[in-house]
C-alpha atoms as one frame of an Amber mdcrd trajectory, in Angstrom:
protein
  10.606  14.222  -0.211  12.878  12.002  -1.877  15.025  13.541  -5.085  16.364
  12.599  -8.286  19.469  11.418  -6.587  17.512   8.865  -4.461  15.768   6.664
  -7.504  17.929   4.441  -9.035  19.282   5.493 -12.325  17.002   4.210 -15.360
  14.188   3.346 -12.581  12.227   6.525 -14.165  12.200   4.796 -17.316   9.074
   2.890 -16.169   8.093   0.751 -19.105  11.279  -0.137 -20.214  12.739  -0.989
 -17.132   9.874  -3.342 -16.076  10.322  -5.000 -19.826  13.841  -5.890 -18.978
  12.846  -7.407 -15.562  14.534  -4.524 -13.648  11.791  -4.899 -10.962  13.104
  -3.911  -8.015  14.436  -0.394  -9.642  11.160  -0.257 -11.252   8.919  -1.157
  -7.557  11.190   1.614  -5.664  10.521   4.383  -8.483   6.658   3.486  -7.853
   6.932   3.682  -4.078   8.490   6.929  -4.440   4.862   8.222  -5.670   2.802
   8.524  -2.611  -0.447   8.553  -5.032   0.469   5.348  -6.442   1.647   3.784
  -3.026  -1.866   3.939  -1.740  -2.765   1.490  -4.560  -1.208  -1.411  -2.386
  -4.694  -2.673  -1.147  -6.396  -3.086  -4.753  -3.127  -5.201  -6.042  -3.654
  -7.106  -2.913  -7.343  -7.798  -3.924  -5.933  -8.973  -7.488  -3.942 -11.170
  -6.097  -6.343 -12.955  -3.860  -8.388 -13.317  -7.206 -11.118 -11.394  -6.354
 -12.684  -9.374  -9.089 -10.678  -7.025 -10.966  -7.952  -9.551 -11.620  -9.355
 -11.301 -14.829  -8.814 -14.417 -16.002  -7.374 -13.968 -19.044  -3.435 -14.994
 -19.918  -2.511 -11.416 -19.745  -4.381 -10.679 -16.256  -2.948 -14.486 -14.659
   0.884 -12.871 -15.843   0.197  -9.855 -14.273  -0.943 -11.537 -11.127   2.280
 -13.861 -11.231   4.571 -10.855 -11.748   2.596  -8.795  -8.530   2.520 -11.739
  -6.574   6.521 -11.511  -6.967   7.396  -8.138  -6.592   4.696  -5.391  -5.676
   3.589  -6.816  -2.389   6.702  -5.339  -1.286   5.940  -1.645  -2.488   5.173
  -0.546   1.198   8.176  -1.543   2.292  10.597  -0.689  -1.114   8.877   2.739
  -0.058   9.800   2.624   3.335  13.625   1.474   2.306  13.787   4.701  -0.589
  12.876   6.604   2.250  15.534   5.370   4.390  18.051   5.952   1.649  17.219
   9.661   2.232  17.812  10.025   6.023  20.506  11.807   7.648  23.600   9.344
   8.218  22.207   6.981   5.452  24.810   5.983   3.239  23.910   5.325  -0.224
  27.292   4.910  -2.043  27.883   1.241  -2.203  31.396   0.811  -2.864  31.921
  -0.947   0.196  29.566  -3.661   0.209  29.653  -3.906  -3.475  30.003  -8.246
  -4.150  29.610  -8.703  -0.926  29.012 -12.625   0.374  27.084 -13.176   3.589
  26.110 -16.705   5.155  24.128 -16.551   8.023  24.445 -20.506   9.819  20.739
 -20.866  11.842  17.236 -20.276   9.974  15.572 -19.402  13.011  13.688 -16.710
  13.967  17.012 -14.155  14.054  18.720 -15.760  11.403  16.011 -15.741   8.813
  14.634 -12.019   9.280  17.588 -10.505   9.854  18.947 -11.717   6.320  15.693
 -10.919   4.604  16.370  -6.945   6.389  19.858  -7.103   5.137  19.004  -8.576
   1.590  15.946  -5.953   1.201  18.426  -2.916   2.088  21.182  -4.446   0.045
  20.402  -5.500  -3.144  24.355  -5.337  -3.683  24.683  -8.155  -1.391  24.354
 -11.980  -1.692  22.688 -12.998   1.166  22.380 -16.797   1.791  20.497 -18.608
   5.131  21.836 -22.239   5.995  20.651 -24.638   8.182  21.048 -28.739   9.035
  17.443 -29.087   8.984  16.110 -29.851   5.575  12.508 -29.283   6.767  13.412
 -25.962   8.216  15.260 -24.634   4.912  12.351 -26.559   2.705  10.096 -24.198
   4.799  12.044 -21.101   3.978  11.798 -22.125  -0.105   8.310 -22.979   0.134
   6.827 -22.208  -3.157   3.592 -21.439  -1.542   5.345 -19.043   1.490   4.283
 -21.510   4.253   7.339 -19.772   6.385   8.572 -21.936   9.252   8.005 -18.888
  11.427   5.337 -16.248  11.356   6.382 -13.102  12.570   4.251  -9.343  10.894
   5.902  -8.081   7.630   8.341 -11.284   7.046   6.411 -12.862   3.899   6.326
  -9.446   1.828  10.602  -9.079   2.246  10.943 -12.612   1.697   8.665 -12.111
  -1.504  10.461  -9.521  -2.700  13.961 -10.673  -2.205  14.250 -14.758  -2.545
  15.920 -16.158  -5.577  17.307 -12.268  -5.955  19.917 -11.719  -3.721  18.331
 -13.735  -0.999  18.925 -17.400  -0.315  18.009 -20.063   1.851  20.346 -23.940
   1.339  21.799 -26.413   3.022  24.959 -26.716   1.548  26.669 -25.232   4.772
  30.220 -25.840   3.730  30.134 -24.484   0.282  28.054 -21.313   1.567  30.756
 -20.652   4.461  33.856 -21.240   2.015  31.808 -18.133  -0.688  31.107 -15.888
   2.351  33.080 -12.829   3.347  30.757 -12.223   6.331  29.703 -15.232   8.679
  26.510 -14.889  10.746  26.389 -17.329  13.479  23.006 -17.394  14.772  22.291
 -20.518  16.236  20.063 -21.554  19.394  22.172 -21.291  22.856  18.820 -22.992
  25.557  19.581 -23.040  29.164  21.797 -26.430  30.048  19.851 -29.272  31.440
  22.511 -31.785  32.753  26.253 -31.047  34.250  27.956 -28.479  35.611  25.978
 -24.925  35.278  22.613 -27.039  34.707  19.170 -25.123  34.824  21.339 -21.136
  34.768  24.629 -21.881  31.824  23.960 -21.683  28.666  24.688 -24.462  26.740
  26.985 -23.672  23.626  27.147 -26.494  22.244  25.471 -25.241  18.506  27.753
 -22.491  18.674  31.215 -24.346  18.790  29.880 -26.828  15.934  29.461 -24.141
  13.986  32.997 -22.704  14.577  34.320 -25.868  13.943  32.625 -26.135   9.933
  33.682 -22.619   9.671  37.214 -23.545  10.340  36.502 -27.006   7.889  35.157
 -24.931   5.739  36.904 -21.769   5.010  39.484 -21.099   2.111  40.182 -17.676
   2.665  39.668 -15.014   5.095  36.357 -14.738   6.909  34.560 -12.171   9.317
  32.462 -14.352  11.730  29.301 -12.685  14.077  28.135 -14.028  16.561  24.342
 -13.247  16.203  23.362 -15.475  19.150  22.746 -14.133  22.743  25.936 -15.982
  24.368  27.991 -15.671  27.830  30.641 -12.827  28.018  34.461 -14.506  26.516
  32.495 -16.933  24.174  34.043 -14.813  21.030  36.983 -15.844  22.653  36.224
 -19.616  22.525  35.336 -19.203  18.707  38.442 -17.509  17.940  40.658 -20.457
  19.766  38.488 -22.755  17.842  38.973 -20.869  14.368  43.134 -20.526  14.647
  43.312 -24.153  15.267  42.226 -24.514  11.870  44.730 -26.431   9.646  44.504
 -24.045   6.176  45.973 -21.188   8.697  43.053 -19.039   7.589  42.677 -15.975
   9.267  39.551 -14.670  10.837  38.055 -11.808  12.569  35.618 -12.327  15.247
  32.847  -9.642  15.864  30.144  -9.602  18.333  26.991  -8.422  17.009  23.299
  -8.981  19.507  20.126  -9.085  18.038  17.397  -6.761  19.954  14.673  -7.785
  18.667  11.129  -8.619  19.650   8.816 -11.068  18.606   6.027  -9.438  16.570
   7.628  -6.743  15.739  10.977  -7.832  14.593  10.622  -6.768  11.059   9.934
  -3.228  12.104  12.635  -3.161  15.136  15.089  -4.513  12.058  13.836  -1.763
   9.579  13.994   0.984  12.423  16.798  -0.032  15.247  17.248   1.788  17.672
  20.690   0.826  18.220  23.434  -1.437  16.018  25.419  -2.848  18.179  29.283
  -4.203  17.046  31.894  -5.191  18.996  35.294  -6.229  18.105  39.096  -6.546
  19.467  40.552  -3.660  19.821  43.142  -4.437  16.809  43.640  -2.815  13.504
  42.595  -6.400  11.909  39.173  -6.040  14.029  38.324  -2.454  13.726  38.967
  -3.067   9.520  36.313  -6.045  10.334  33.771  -3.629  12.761  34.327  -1.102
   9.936  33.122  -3.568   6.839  30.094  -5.134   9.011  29.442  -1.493  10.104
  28.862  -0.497   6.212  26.063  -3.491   5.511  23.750  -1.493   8.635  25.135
   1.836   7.182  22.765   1.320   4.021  19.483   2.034   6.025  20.296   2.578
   9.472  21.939   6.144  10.501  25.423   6.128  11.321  24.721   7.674  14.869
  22.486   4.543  15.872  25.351   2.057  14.963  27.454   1.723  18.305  30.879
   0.092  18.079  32.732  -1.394  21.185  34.806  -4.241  22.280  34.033  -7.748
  22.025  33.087  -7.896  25.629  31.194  -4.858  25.990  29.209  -5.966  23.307
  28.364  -9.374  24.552  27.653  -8.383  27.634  24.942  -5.834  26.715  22.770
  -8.205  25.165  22.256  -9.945  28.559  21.947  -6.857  30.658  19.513  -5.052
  28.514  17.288  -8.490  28.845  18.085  -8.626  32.098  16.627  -4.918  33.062
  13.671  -5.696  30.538  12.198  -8.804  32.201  13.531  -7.034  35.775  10.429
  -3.904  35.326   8.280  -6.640  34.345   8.581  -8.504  37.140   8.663  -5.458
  39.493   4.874  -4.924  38.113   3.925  -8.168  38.688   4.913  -8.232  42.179
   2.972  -4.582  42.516   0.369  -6.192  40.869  -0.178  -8.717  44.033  -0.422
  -6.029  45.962  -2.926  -4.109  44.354  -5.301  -7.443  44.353  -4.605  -7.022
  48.005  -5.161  -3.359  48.481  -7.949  -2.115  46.161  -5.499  -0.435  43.719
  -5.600  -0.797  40.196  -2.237  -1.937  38.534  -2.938  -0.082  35.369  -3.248
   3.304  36.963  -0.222   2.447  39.570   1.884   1.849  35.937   0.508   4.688
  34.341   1.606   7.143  37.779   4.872   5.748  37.847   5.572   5.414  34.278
   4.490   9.047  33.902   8.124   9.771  35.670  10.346  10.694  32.931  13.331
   8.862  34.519  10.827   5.219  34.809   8.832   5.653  31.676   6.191   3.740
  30.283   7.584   0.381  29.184   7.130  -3.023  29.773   4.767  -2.138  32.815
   1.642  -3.971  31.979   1.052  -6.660  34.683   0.427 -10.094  33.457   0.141
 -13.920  34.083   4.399 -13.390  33.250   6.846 -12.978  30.779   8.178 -16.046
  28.261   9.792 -16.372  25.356  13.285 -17.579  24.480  15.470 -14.621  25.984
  14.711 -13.091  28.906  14.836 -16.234  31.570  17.539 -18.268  29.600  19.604
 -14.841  29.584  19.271 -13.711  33.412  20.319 -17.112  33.958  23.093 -16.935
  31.825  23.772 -13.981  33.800  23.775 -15.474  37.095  25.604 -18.177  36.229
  28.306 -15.246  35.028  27.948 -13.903  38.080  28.569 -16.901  40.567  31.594
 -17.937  38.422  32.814 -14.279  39.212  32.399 -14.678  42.783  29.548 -12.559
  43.215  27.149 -14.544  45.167  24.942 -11.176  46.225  24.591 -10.235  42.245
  23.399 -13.359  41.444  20.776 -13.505  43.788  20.033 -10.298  42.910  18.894
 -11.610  39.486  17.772 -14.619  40.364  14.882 -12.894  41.944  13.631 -11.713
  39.024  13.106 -15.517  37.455  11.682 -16.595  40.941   9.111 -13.201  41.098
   7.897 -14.435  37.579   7.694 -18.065  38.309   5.535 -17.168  41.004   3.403
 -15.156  39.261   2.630 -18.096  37.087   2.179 -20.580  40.114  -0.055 -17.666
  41.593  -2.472 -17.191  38.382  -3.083 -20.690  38.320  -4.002 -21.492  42.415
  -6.039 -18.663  42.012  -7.741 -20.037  39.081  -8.374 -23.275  41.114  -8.741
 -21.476  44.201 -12.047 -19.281  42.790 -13.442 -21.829  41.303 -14.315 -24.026
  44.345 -11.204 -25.492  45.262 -11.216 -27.877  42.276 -11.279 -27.923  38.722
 -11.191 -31.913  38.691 -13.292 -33.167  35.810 -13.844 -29.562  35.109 -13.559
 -27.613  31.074 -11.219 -25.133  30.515 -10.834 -22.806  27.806  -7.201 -21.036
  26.993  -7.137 -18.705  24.722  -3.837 -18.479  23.409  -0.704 -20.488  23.856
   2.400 -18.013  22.335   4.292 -16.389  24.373   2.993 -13.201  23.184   0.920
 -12.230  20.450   1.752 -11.711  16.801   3.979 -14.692  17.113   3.703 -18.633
  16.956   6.576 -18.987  19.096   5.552 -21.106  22.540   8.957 -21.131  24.170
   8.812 -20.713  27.869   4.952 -19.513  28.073   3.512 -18.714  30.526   0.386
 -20.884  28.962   2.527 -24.439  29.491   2.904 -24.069  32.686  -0.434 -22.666
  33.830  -2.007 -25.731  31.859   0.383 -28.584  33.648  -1.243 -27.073  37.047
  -4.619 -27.405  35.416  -3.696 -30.782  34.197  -2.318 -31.908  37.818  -5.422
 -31.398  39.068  -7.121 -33.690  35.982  -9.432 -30.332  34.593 -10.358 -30.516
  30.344  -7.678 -28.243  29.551  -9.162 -26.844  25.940  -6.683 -24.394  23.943
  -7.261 -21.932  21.134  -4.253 -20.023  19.546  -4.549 -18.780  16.034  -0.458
 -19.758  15.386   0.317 -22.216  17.152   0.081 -25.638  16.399  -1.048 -28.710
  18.567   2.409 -29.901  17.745   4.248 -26.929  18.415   1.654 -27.186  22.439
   2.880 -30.348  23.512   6.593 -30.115  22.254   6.724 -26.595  24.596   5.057
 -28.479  27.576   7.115 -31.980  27.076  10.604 -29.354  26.723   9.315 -26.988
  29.880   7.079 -29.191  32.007   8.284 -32.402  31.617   4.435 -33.475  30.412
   3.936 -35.982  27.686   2.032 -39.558  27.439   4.310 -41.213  29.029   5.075
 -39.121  32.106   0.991 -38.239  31.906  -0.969 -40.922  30.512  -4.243 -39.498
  30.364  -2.719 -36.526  28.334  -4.915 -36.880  24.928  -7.621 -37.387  27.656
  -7.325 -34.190  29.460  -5.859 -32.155  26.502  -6.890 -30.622  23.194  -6.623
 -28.161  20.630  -9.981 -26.394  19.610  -9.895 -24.906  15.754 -12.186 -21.951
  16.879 -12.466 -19.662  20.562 -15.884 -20.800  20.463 -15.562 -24.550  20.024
 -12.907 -23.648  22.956 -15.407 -22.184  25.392 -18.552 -24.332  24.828 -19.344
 -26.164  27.406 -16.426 -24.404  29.306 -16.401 -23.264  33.281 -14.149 -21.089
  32.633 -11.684 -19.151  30.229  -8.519 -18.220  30.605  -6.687 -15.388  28.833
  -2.875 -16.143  28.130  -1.612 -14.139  25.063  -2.667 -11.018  24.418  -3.886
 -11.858  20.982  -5.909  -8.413  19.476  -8.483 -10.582  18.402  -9.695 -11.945
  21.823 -11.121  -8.267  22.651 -13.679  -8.683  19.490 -15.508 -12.329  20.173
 -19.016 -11.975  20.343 -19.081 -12.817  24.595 -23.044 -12.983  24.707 -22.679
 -16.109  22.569 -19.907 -17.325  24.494 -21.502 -16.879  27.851 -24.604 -18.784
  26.284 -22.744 -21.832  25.606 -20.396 -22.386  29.174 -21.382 -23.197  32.174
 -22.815 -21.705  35.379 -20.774 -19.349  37.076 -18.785 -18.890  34.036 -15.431
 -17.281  34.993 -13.015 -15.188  32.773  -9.433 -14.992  34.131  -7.982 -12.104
  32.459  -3.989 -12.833  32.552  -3.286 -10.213  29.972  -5.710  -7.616  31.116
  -7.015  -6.726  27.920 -10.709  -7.380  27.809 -13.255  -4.846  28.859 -14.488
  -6.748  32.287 -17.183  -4.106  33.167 -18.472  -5.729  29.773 -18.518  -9.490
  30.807 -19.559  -8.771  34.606 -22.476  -7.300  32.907 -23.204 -10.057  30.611
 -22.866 -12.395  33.935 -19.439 -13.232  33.841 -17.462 -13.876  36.962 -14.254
 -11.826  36.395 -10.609 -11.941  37.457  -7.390 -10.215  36.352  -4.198  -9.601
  36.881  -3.612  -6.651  39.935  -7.071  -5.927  39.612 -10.825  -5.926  42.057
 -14.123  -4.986  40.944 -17.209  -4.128  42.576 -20.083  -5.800  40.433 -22.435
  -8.744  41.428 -23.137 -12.026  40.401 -26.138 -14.217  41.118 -27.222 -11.538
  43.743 -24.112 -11.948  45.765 -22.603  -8.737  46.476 -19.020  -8.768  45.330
 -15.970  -6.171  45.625 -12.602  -6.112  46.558 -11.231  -9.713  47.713 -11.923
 -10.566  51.521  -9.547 -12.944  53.836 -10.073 -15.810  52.830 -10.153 -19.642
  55.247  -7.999 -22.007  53.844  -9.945 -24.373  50.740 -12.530 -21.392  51.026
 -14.248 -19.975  48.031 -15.084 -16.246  48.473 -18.765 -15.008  48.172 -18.538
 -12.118  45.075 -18.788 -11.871  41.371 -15.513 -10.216  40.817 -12.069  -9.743
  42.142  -8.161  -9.939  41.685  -5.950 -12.636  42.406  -5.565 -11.881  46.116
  -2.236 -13.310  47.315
């Protein structure tokens, strides 16, 4: 229950704060009403223009002024509520005028700064980038965001051309701020010393050096960007070289964040992490960036360390993330082998209070644009250290999940006859993951350059990503374009439906683990492929008792089934000769 004390003073006055444009007070004092909250849908109907909306000049302002401000209410509600948790504070004396630039409009830079905005209505918050498509993107009068990620439009709604901000003026943003975000992207090195593990920093010292251009007066800079322990270090050498003699502070501050559920994870952390030198000038600095989180997140979830504790952390807790999901994916090869079932071996050991549940779902392998560029990064670390055995020790993790990759997709050729030459191909889904466009390192690129090596009709559905987004990921990560693969447009396209994707298909292959894929209509799809038509299941989330009932020849991921298909007894996988197709309807991948 929120009180009195909670609403923003005048906010009660409903009609006359909403005449003098007050919104936001206004949208919070509505939230507050739980009765009035749960009108959210209807307002959504208006604004679609369904009926109930009216066409007159009164109903199109009313539309206008929703479209602007109430789509938000959920999450105004969810922010008042905040305000009255234990460890919340709500005095804002400290961030009062408050300037933050956040350099990178990427997928940290731009939802953390719509969090920070939405919490902080006493802060300027401005997001600058180089790129004038990406910032165009941001400003889009339509919302077109140059990211999709669950939540993001409604705080972006709520907050641009308030106290939110996206330009590329990056000088004269940096030279207003008080607080500098540095959230750039930091990819794997490609060429020189380090190549294929280092991170290359290059983004992050170009920054540095406009924030030393740049800056009139003193400046706290973050580093938002997952970077090598001793980079704050670099940035700080960088920053006193500066000819004004400006002084800065230098904070370390890792995003944990995942992709589809950022917005929550930045609404609800479970940890703030800061880390600064151990100076009275850096704990003053800690102290000031603590008091921005302070505003929603309790005090006892903000952690404050050193500068190299902090940076550090980021890497590890990556690190230990993509290490259990690896350790299930090698399991998961065993179970294929076995006769167990990888779900019930995760839900056993998960069950363990000292394991837990957590990133122990088996799949076709983890992607994205942290965990394998940050275990790198960490062996890299490592072998400059002198610690050869760590390294390797992590480096195992990267080479479990590459396997797993190379495995789904001999297994794919394997099962279907030893070739797929000439051969349809339906993937459904090309992100990393779902609820996210975002194709970096997926799995799906480099299952469909085996495909393609062997000259199938690789077919792809994903209801994010583009076709350009597709064959920038597998030109980056494979190394596969027209000119390296000629016949690419050939052997490659992008289907605007599942079913368009499957027609005609031999077989369909499940990379992201997209909740719509479990509610196709399969008896149509069936009709329209051809004969055996195989689902491989690299997410294990479709019901395969289903499909082997509709006729479907299924496989997944640390998985065997005992079903039938064309008469032909099938169960767990047998030993198999080598170029050998095994008799059965459906199995695992058997290693």
């Amino acid at each position: 229950r929120l009180t009195a004390s909670h609403v923003p003073a005048g906010a009660r006055r409903w009609p006359a704060a909403r005449r003098r444009g007050r919104c936001r007070q206004s949208v919070v004092w509505w939230a507050c009403s739980r009765r009035r909250a749960a009108r959210v849908p209807a307002h959504s109907r208006l604004l679609a223009g369904r009926p109930g909306g009216g066409d007159s000049r009164r109903g199109r302002k009313r539309r206008v002024w929703r479209a602007r401000h109430t789509s938000a209410l959920g999450l105004y509600g969810a922010m008042a509520a905040a305000e009255a948790k234990p460890g919340v504070v709500t005095d804002t004396s400290a961030t009062d005028g408050l300037h933050i630039c956040c350099v990178g409009a990427g997928y940290v830079g731009g939802p953390t700064m719509a969090t920070i905005a939405l919490n902080c209505p006493e802060v300027r918050v401005c997001v600058v980038d180089v790129s004038e498509r990406q910032v165009a993107a941001w400003n889009s009068e339509t919302f077109d965001l140059p990211i999709f990620e669950p939540g993001l439009e409604e705080v972006v709604r709520a907050c641009r051309g308030r106290n939110l901000f996206f330009s590329t003026d990056v000088e004269g943003e940096v030279d207003k701020a008080h607080i500098i975000f540095v959230s750039v992207n930091t990819p794997t090195k490609l060429h020189g010393v380090g190549a294929g593990r280092a991170a290359n920093l290059k983004n992050t010292e170009a920054v540095a050096r406009t924030i030393a251009k740049a800056a009139r007066s003193h400046k706290i800079v973050v580093e938002k960007s997952t970077v090598p322990v001793k980079t704050a270090e670099s940035i700080a050498r960088i920053l006193a070289a500066a000819e004004s003699g400006v002084k800065f502070d230098v904070l370390s501050n890792p995003e944990f964040l995942a992709e589809g559920t950022a917005m929550k994870d930045l609404a609800e952390p479970s940890r703030v992490l800061i880390g600064g030198q151990e100076t009275p000038s850096g704990a003053a600095a800690v102290e000031r960036l603590a008091a921005v989180y302070a505003r929603w997140v309790p005090r006892d979830r903000i952690i404050t360390t050193n500068l190299w504790s902090s940076e550090l952390s980021k890497l590890v807790a990556n690190a230990f993330l993509a290490q259990r999901i690896s350790s299930i994916n090698a399991v998961s090869a065993l179970c294929e082998a076995t006769g167990a079932d990888v779900d019930e071996v995760a839900r056993a050991t998960g069950s363990d209070y000292r394991i837990g549940p957590h990133f122990l779902r088996a799949s076709v392998g983890f992607g994205g644009s942290c965990f394998q560029k940050d275990i790198l990064n960490l062996v890299y670390l490592c072998e400059s250290y002198g610690l050869p055995e760590v390294a390797h020790y992590w480096q195992q993790v990267v080479a479990m999940n590459d396997w797993q990759k190379e495995r789904f997709a001999h297994k794919m050729i394997d099962r279907m006859f030893n070739t797929v030459t000439g051969k349809r191909i339906a993937l459904f889904g090309f992100a990393f993951k779902k609820d996210t466009g975002d194709t970096r390192e997926t799995a799906a690129a480099y299952v469909a350059k085996a495909l393609l090596d062997e000259r199938a009709h690789v077919v792809v559905y994903d209801p994010k990503v583009t076709e350009e987004q597709m064959l920038m990921e597998l030109d980056y990560a494979c190394g596969l374009n027209a000119e390296t693969f000629p016949e690419l447009k050939r052997c490659l396209t992008m289907a605007k439906d599942p079913y368009d994707a499957a027609a005609g298909a031999h077989a369909i292959a499940v990379m992201t683990e997209w909740d719509e894929f479990r509610d196709y209509d399969y008896p149509r799809i069936y009709a329209g492929m051809m004969k055996p038509a195989f689902v491989f299941d690299g997410r294990n989330i479709l019901d395969h008792a289903a499909l082997v009932k509709l006729g479907f020849e299924v496989h997944a991921i640390g998985k065997t089934f005992k079903a039938s298909y064309g008469g032909v007894a099938g169960g767990a996988s047998p030993p198999r000769s080598a170029g050998g197709a095994a008799g059965g309807g459906a199995g695992g991948f058997a290693p």
